[in-house]
N, C-alpha and C positions, 0 to 999 in steps of 0.2 A: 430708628429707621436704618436698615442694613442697607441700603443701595446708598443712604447720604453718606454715609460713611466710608460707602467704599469709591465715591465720583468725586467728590468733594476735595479732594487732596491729594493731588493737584488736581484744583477743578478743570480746567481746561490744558490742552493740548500744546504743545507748542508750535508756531508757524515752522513752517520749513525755510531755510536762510534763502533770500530771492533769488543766487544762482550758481548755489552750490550741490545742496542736497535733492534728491529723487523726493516729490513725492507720494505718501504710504499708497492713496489709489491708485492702482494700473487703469491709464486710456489710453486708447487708439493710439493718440500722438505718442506715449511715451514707448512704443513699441518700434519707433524711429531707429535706424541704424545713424551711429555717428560718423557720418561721411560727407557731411555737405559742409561749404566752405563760404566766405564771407564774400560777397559783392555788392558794389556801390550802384547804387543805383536812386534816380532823380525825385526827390521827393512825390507823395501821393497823396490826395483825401485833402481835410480842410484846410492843412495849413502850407498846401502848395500853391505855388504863382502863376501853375497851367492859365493861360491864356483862354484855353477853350473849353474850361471846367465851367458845368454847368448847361454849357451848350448840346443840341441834339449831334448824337454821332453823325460819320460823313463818311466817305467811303474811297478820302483823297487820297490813302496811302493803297488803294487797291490798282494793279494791274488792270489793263481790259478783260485777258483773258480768267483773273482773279474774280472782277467783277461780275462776268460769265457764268463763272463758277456757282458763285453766290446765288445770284440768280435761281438758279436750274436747282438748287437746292431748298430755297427758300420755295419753288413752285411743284417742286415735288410732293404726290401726294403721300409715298411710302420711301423711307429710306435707310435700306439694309446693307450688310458688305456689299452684297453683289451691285446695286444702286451706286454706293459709293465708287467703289473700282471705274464705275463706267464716268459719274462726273468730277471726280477727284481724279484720276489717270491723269488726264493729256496736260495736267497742271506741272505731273512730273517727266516728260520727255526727258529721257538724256542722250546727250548731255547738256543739264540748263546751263542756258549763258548768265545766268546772274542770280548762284544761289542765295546771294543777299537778300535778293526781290522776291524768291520764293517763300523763302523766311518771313518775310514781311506780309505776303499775302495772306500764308495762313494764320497770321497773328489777328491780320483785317480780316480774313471769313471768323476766326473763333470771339474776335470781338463782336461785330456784329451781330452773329448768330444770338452772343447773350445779350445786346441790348435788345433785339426782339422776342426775346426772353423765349427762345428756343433752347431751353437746355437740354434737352435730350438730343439734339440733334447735334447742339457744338462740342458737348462730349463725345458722341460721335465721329464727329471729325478729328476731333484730338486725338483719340482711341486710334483711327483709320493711319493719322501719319504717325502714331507711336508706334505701332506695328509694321507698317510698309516697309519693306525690304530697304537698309538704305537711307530711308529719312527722318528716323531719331533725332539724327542732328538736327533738323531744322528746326524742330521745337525748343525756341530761345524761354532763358528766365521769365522771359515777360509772358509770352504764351503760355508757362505753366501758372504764373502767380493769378493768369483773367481766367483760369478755366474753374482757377479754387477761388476766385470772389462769385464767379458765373455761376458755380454751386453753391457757394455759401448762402448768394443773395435768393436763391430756389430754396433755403431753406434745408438743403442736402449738408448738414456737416460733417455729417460723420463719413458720406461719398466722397467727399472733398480730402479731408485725414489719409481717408481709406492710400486714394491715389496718391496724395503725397508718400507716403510710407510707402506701396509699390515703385515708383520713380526712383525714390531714392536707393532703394533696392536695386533696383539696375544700373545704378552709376548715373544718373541725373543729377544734375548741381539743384538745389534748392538753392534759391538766394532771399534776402530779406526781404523783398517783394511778397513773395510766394506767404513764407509766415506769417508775416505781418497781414497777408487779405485772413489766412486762416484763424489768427488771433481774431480779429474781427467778426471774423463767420461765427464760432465760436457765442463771443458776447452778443451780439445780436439775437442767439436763442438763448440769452440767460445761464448758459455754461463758463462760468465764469473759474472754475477751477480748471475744466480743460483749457484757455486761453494763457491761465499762468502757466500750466505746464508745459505748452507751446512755448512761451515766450522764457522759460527755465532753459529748455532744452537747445532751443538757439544760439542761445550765450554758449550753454557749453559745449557746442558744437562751433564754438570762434566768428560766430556770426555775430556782427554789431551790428544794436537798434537802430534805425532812424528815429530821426526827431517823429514820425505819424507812428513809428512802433511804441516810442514812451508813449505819447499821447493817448492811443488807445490803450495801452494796458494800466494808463495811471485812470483811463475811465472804469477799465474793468476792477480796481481797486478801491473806488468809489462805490461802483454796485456792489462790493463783497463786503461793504463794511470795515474795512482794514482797519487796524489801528493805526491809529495818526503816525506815529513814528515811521511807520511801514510805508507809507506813502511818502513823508517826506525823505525816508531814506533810497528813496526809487529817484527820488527827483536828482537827491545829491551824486548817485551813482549816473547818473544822464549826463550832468556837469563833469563829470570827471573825464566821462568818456568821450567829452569835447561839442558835444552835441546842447547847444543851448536852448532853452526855454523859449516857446513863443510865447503868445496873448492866449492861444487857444490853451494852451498846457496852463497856464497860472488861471485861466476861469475854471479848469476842470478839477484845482485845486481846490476852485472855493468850493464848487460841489462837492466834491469828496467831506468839507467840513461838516456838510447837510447832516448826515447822518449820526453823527456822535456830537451833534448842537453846537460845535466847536465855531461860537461866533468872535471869541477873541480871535481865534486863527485864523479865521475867514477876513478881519480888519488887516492882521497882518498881511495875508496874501496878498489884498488892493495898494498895499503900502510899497508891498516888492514889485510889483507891477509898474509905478509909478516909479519905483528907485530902478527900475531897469529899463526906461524909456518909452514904454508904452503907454497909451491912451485907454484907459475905460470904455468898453462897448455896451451896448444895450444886453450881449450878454452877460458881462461884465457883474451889470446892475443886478440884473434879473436872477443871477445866482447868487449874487449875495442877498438880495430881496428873500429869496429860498430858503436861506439858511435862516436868517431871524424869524421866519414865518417856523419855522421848527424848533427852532429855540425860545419862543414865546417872548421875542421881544421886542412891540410892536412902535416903540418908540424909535428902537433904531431903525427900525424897517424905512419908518416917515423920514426919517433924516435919509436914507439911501432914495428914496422918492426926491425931495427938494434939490440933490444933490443932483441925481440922474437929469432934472427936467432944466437946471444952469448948465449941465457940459452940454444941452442942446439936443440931448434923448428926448424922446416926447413915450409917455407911459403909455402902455398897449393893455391888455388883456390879461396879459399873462403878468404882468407890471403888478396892478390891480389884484388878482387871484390872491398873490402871494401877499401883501397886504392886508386881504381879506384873512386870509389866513391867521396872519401872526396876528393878529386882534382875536380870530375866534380864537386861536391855540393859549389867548390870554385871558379870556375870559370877558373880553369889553363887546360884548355881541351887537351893541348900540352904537359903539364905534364902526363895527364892521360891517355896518345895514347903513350909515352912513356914507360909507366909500363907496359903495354901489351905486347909491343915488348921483355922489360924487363923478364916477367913472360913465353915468347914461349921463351927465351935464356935459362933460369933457366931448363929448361923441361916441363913447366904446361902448358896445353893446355887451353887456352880461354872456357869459357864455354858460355850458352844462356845467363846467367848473366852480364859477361863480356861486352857480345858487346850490349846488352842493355842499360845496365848501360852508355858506351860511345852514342850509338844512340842518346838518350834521351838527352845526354848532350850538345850534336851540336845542336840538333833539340830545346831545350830551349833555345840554344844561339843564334838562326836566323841562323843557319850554315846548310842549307840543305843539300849541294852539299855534304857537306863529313857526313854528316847525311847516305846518302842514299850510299856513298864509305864504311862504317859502316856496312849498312845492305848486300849492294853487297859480302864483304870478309864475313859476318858471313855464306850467303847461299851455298859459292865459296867452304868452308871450310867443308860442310856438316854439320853446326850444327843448327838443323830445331828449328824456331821461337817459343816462347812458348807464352803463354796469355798474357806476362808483353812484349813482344813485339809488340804483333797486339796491346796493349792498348798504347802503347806510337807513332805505327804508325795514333792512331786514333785523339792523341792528336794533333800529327803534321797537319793531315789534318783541322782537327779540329780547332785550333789556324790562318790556313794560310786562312781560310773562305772554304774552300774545301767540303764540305758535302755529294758533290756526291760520292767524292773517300774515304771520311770518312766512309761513310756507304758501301760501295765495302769492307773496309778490316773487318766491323762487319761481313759480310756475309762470307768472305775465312774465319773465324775462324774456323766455323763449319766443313768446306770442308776441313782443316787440323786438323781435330779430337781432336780441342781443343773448350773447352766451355765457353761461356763468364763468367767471375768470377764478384765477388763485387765490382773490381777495373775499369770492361769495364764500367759497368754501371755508374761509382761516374764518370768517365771519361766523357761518354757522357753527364752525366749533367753538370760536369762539362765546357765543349766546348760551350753548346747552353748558359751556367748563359753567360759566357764570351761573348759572340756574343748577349745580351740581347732579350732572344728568350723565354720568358717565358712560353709558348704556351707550345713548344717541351719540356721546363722542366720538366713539369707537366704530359704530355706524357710518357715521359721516364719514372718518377717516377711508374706511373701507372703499363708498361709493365713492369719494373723491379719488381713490387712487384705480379704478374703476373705469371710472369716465377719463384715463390718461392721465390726469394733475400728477407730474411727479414731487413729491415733497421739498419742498427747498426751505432756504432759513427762515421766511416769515411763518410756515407753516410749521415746524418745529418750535420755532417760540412760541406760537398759537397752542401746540399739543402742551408743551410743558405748560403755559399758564392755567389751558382748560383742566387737566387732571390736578397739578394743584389746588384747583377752585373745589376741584370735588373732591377734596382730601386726600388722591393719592397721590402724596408728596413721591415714592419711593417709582409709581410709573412715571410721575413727572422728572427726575433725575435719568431714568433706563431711557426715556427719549432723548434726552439730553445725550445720552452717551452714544444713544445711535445717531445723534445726530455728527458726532464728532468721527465715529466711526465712518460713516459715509462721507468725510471729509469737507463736509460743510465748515466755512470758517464761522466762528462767534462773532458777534457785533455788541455793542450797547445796547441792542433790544434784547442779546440775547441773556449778557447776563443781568438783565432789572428783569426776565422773564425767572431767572434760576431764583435769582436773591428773593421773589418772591414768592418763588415755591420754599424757601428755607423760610422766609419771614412767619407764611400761614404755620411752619410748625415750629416755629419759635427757635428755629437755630439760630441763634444771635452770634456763638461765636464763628462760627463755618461764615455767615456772612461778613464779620470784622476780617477775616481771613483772604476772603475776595474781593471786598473793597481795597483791600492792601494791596492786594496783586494786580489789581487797576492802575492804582495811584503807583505800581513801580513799573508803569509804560503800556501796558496791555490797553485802556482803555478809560477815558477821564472820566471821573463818576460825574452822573449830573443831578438832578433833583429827584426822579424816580429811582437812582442808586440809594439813596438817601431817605428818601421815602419807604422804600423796602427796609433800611434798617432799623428805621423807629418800629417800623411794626414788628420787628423780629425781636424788639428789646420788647414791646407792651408783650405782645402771645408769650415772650418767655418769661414774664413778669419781672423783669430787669425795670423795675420803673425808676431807677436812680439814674441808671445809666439813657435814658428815655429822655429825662427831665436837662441832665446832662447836655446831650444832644441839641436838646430846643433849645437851649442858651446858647449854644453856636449858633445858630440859626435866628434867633434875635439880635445876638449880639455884629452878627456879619460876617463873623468866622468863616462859614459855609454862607454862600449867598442867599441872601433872603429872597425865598421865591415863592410867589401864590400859592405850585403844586405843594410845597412843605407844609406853607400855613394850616392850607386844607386838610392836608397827615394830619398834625398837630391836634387839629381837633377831631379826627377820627378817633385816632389812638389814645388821647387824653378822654376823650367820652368816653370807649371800650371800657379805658384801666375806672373808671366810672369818678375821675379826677374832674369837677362840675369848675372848679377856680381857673386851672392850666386850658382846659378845654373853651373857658370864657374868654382868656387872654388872645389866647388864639383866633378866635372868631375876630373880635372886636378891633385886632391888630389886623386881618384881612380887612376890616370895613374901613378903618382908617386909611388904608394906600388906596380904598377905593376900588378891590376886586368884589367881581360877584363871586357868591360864594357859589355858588351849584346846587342843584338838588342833593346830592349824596352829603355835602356840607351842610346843608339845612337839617336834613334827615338825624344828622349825627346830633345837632341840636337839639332836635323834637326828644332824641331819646334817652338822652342823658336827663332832661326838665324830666321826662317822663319818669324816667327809672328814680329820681328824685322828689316828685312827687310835687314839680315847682308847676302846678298845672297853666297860672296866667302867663309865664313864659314859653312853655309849650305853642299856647292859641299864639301869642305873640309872631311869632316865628313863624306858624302855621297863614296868620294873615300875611304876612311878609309875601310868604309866596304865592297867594292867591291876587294879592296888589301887584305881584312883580312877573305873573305870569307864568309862575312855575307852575307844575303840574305834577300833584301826589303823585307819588310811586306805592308801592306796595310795602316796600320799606315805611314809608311813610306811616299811610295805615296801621300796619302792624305795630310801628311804637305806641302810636292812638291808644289802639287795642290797650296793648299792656297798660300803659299808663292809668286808664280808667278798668281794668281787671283788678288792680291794687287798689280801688278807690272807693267810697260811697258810690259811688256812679256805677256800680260794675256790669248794669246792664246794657251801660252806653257801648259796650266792648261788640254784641252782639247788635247792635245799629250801627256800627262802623263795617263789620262782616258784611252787613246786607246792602250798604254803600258800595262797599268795593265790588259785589257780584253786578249788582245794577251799572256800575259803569263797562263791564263788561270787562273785567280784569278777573283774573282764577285766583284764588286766595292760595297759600301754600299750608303744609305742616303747620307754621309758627305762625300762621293766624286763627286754626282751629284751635290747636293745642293753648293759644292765649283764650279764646272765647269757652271752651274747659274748664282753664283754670278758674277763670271768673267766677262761676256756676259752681264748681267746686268747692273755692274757698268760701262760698256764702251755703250751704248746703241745699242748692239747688240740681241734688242729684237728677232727676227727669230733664231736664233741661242740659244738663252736661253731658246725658246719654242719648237726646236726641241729636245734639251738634255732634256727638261722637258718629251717630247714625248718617249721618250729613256728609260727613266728613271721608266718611267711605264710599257713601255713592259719588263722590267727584271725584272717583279713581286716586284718590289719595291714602298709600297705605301709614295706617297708626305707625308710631315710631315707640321706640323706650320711653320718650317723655310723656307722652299721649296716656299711658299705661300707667305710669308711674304714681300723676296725677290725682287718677283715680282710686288708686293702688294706698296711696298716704294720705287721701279723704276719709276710703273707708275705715284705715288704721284709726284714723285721729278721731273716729267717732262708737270704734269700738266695735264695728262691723267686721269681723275677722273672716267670717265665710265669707262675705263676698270679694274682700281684700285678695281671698286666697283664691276666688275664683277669677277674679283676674287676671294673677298673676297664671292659673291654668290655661285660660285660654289666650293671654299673649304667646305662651309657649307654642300653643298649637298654631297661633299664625304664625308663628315662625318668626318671633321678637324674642331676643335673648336679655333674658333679665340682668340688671348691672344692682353697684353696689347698693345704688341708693331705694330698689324695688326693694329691699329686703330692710334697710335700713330703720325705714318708716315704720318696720312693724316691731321687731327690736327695740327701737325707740322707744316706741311707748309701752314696751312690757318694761322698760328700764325705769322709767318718769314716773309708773305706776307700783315699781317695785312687786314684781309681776313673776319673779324667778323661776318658778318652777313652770307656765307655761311657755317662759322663754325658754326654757333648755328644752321641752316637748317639740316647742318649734322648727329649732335648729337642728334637733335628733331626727326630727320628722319633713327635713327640708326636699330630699331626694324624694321622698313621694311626690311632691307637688313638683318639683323639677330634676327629673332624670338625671339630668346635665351638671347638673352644682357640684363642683369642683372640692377638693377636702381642702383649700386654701381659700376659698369663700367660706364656708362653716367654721374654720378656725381664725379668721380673722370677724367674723360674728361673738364667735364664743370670748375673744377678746376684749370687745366692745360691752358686752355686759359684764365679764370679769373687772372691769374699769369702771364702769357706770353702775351695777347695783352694790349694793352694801353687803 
């Protein structure tokens, strides 16, 4: 793969140092002139001691004639220069006796204008005295920093920028006020690169943060995924610059842990909170509750519950969710259907959260039936479905091959007056990458960027996993790279999304090489870092280094954790290793995880491909006791298992099982009921499933071909072998080694020489296309096999 090769080393980018260097994208803000200078001014936002925060505004610092003002403006039904002149004027008489008061009034008409969320008219006003002959001056720091939150909170940021960078152009001071609402503006629309750039470009402009500056940009370093170090080196630069840590900054810490699972770090943060004289708040809890719900550790979660309800927190909703969580994120879904009952005993009513959170959790673990028992009590209860649940109904359909009913609940979204977010969208790519549909990928992409969605990092992880799924490892790296190129920073999702676009094609070493670049400060690997490398050692068939692996992973080396277990017996089934792949299993049953449907599956098909059939059923009862619900996967091992067997007709009652439940069979459940028929020489039967198999818009593949291709061989049938191979051509199926091999073969076995060589001479008649390094690596093959 030439793109691996060429992203790959050095895979990622490097940050830009926090406030020294430019960085590589140009925005708005970075088009600032460096002219504004540093002023103090009284802290802002949550962790200020305003008296009257929170309170509805008041209009005690207006004048009469101020108040006047207001007035006439707020009762106006149009208001243009000319409007303005006439009720703006007699505010400026000169000469005023107390341009303090007049300063102050227009700070009180542009305040209030924006809490009645007249933005167009308090920029107006601002606009009217920045212009008015004369009264520039009067517009204080403070009036420019409420006109850029008055925009920001309108949703205007880039108007907001715009006027900062005009002002400052004319010789307006900017003060940390001012930045700091725009930093804000900023992250509130998820622009989280322009807010560092903001917050870059202040420093070197001699402007020092406030304590509400840290705070919010160590939150926008949270939403960007930062590497730990990155965050905590923001922190120690805060400390230096004299400006100490509150409660608010050390909970925003623990969030930031959220994302990279860092729940040691998250223990330590409560630890330094406690060593710095602070008290644990209910938010406090509830972030760190956050973090072990995403690190799947739901033990600790319970101990931050007991611990929360002695300092005299009483658990809410959101207490609960996240608990709910780290149980389903662990696989204990009977634990977590518990705590619900638990939290309606308590008094807390279930919210949309709630029974999501469980939906989502059966419906990952093959558990329809009380998936959709889940959704029935959420609708029974009155609490109407929000976007995070049409997006997890889409996944389910989505995952089960269902596409028609996938796209039925895109469509009810709208009909219950919700809109699809950035999550429906990564969603549906996400569904066709996994169904290897790269068509509809590309599609989607398209409409999604269509209907406005601009791409951000989940949706770049989303692209690289889906085109890896569908085997283009090489577009999966080119989005990676555009992704770095639009100066999106990487996260932990991003690289377990790359490591498994290198896994699917077995680049083992490329991957040893970015987990190294992890572990030297970029990012801590965790269990899917790790997961992606076992599979990069099976696909490259390093099974030494594989087996290696797992022995840290038993042994404790690497932390023993469910999601690995789970690898272990994917990857140990694949490499078709039935002893390693049992250990595994039996080692999840033992700590007590469920395994999951795709864990089960990996069982059925290893028994299968083994030919161990009473452990196959075994397993298969498992899950019909346990509530799990075949997948298609499932099936299809079924299939093959009894296509290799006396049974081979059971292959073709599993086929007509899976149509009857109202699931699409794929490729590899025809192409198994073929082979069936095939290897027993029940050619009519193999060519009506072949016939089948076309009308359900499913195009034949090489295998489907092949098949039939090395039946006819092995029974001596050469014309129709050869006509086969004629009319795969003409649909437009390119013959590989093995279509030719099969008929070679047996001129070799049969010692058949001279209509081998006829064959080979005669190969370009039957396929135009046959390369002179396929016929000479033919001619090889019986140069070596006949006598």
């Amino acid at each position: 793969m030439e793109m691996v090769g060429k992203v790959c080393l050095p895979l990622l980018l490097p940050y830009p140092p926090p406030s020294t260097s430019r960085p590589s994208i140009a925005t708005v803000v970075n088009d600032f002139n460096s002219t504004s200078h540093s002023r103090t001014r009284l802290h802002i936002g949550k962790s200020s001691s305003d008296p009257n925060s929170g309170k509805p505004w008041c209009n005690h610092h207006l004048s009469s004639s101020g108040q006047h003002i207001l007035n006439a403006l707020l009762h106006s039904s149009t208001v243009d220069s000319i409007h303005l002149d006439h009720i703006l004027g007699p505010l400026f008489i000169q000469p005023h006796p107390h341009p303090t008061h007049l300063s102050r009034d227009i700070l009180a008409i542009i305040k209030a204008l924006g809490f009645r969320k007249k933005t167009e008219l308090a920029l107006s006003v601002f606009d009217w005295v920045r212009n008015h002959h004369g009264c520039s001056n009067l517009l204080t720091g403070s009036a420019i920093a409420v006109i850029v939150n008055i925009l920001g909170k309108a949703g205007r940021v880039s108007s907001a920028a715009s006027l900062l960078r005009t002002l400052e152009n004319d010789g307006f001071e900017i003060d940390v006020y001012a930045y700091t609402c725009l930093i804000t503006a900023y992250a509130s629309k998820g622009r989280y690169n322009d807010a560092v750039s903001v917050f870059n470009k202040m420093q070197r402009d001699g402007c020092t943060p406030t304590l509400i500056t840290y705070n919010s940009i160590l939150n926008v370093y949270g939403k960007m995924g930062m590497p730990w170090f990155r965050v905590t080196s923001l922190v120690e630069s805060m400390k230096t610059n004299g400006v100490a840590p509150d409660l608010y900054t050390y909970n925003t810490l623990i969030t930031c842990c959220r994302c990279g699972s860092l729940y040691k770090e998250a223990v330590n943060v409560l630890d330094m909170i406690k060593s710095a004289g602070f008290v644990p708040d209910r938010v406090t809890y509830n972030a760190l509750l956050d973090v072990f719900a995403k690190s799947r550790r739901p033990e600790e979660a319970l101990q931050v519950l007991k611990d929360m309800e002695s300092n005299g927190f009483s658990p809410t909703a959101v207490t609960y969710n996240s608990l709910i969580s780290a149980h389903v994120r662990g696989g204990l879904l009977e634990e977590a259907s518990r705590l619900k009952i638990q939290m309606v005993e308590k008094g807390i009513k279930p919210d949309v959260f709630t029974y999501t959170t469980l939906f989502s959790g059966f419906e990952k673990a093959g558990k329809d039936e009380f998936a959709f028992k889940v959704y029935e009590e959420m609708k029974a209860e009155g609490c109407k479905p929000n976007i995070c649940t049409f997006n997890a109904l889409i996944k389910m359909h989505g995952k089960r091959g269902k596409f028609v009913k996938m796209m039925n609940v895109f469509e009810d979204i709208k009909e219950c007056g919700c809109s699809p977010d950035i999550v429906t969208w990564n969603t549906l790519l996400a569904v066709f990458g996994q169904n290897e549909m790269d068509s509809e990928v590309a599609g989607v992409f398209k409409e999604m960027k269509r209907s406005g969605f601009v791409p951000e990092r989940d949706t770049f992880n989303t692209l690289i996993s889906a085109y890896s799924r569908c085997g283009s490892i090489d577009q999966a790296m080119s989005v990676y790279k555009s992704m770095l190129e639009a100066g999106v920073a990487p996260d932990l999702s991003t690289y377990n999304a790359v490591l498994a676009a290198l896994a699917r094609g077995g680049f083992w070493e490329q991957s040893e090489k970015i987990i190294a670049e992890m572990k030297d400060g970029w990012c801590k690997p965790n269990e899917l870092t790790y997961s992606s490398l076992l599979n990069a050692y099976a696909n490259g068939k390093e099974i030494e280094k594989m087996k290696a692996l797992g022995e840290e992973i038993y042994s404790g080396s690497i932390e023993t954790h469910p999601v690995l277990l789970k690898t272990l017996v994917l990857v140990s089934s694949k490499c078709d290793l039935l002893t390693e792949t049992e250990r595994a299993f039996f080692e999840l049953r033992r700590i007590g995880i469920s395994p999951g449907i795709t864990t089960l599956n990996a069982m059925i098909s290893i028994y299968g491909r083994k030919q161990v059939v009473s452990k196959a059923n075994e397993i298969l009862n498992f899950m019909y006791e346990n509530g799990f619900t075949p997948s298609l996967t499932t099936y299809n091992s079924l299939m093959y298992m009894y296509s290799r067997s006396e049974k081979f007709q059971k292959s073709e009652e599993i086929l007509r099982e899976v149509l009857k439940k109202g699931m699409k069979p794929d490729k590899i459940s025809y192409n198994t009921v073929i082979y069936a028929y095939c290897r027993n020489g029940r050619m009519k039967d193999a060519l009506r499933i072949f016939s089948e198999m076309k009308e359900s818009a499913l195009v034949p593949n090489v295998v489907t071909y092949n098949t039939f291709v090395a039946t006819y061989a092995a029974d001596s049938m050469f014309v129709e072998a050869v006509n086969v191979i004629r009319y795969m051509i003409k649909q437009g199926c390119k013959p590989d080694h093995y279509t030719y091999n099969s008929i070679v073969d047996w001129y070799c076995r049969h010692n058949r020489q001279d209509e081998a060589n006829s064959f080979v001479k005669n190969l370009g008649n039957i396929d135009p296309h046959v390369s002179k390094e396929e016929k000479s690596r033919l001619l090889e093959i019986m140069a070596r096999e006949l006598p």
